[in-house]
matplotlib code that plots the C-alpha trace (Angstrom):
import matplotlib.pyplot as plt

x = [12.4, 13.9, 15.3, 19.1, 19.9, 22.2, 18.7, 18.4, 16.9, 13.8, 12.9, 9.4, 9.0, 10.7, 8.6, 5.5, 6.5, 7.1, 4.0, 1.6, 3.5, 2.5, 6.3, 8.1, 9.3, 12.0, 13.5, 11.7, 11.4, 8.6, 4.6, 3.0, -0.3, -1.3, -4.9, -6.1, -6.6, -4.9, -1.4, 1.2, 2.7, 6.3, 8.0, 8.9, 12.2, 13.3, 11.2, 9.9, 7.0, 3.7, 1.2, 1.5, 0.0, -2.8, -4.1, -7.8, -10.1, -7.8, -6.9, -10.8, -10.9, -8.5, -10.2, -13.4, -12.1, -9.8, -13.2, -15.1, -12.3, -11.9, -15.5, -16.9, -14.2, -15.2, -18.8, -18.6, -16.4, -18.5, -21.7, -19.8, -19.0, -21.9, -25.1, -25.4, -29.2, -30.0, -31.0, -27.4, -25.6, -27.6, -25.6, -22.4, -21.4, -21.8, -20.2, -17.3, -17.1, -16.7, -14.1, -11.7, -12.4, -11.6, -8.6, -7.7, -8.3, -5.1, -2.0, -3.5, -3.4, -0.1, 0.6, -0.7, 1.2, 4.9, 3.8, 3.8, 6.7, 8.9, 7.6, 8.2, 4.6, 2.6, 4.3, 7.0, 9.0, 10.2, 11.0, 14.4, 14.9, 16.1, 18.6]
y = [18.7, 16.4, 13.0, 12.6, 11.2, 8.0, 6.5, 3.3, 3.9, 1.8, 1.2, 1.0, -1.8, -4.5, -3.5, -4.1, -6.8, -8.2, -6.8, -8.5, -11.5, -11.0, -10.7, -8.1, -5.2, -4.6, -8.5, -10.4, -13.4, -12.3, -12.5, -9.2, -10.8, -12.3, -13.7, -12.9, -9.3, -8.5, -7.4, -8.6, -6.3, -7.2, -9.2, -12.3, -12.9, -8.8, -7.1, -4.5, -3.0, -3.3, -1.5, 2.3, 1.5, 2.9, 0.9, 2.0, 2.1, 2.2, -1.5, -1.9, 0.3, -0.8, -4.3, -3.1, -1.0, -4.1, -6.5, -4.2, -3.8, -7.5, -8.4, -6.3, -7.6, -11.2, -10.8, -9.0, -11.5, -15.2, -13.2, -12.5, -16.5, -18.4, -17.4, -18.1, -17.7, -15.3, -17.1, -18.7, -15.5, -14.0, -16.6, -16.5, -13.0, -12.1, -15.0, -14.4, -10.6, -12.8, -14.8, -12.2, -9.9, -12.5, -13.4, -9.9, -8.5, -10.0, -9.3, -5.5, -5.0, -6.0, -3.9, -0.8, -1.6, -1.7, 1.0, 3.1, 1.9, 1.9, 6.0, 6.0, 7.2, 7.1, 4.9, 3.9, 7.2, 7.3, 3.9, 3.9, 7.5, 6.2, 4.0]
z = [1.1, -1.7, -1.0, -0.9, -4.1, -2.7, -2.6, -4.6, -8.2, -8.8, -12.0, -13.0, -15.3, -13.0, -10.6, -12.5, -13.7, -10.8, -8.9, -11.6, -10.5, -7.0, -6.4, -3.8, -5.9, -3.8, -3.7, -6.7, -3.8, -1.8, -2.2, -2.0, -0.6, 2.5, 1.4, -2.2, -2.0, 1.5, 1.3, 3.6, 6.4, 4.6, 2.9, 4.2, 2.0, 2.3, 5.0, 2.8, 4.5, 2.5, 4.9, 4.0, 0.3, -1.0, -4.0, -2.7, -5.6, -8.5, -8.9, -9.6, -11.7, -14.2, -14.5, -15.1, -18.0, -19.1, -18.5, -20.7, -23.5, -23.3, -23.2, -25.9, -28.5, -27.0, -27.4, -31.1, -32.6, -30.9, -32.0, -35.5, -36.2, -33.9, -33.9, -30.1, -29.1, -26.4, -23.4, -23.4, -23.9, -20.8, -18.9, -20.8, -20.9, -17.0, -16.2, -18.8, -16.8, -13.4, -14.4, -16.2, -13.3, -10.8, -12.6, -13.4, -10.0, -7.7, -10.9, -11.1, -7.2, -7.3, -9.8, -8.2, -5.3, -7.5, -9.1, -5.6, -4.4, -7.5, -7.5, -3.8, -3.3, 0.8, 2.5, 0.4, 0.6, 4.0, 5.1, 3.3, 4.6, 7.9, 7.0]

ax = plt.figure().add_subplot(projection="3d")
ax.plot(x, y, z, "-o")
ax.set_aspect("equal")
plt.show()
């Protein structure tokens, strides 16, 4: 069955934008997360539902390729100028992975979870149905 077209259009890169923000998609006003990588139930500005996402694995997945990208340029070019001696790079690199992924982690989540409802994917499809 296809959705009525009166729907509201949501457009992707707002979303995303605002997602990697940590912003509600639907308002711009709201946080997304409850604790650092627990979404809220809804938004407290809008009450947009956040429960029936389904970011699962995927948000992971795009910072470890992004930490790897980032790293390997990081580690060619600092090995390219310094000649940084072993035993400190054995403790600079995996903490260098820790931080970006840490940091990367929360604004990809968010993301993920924009990207869903902008596309009006699991949960986000029928909740606006009713209305």
């Amino acid at each position: 069955m296809r959705e009525p077209q009166e729907q509201a259009v949501r457009p992707l890169r707002p979303a995303l934008m605002l997602g990697l923000c940590g912003k509600c998609p639907a308002c711009g006003e709201g946080r997304i997360f409850a604790r650092f990588l627990k979404s809220a139930d809804h938004c407290q500005n809008c009450g947009q539902k956040f429960t029936g996402h389904q970011a699962d694995d995927l948000p992971a997945y795009i910072v470890i390729l992004l930490v790897g990208h980032i790293l390997v340029a990081l580690m060619i070019e600092i090995n390219h100028i310094f000649n940084v001696p072993l035993h400190w790079q054995i403790i600079i690199w995996p903490l260098a992975a820790t931080v970006i992924a840490v940091a990367l982690i929360q604004p990809v989540k968010g993301a993920v979870i924009a990207l869903q409802w902008a596309r009006r994917m699991h949960g986000f499809a029928q909740e606006k149905a009713a209305e």
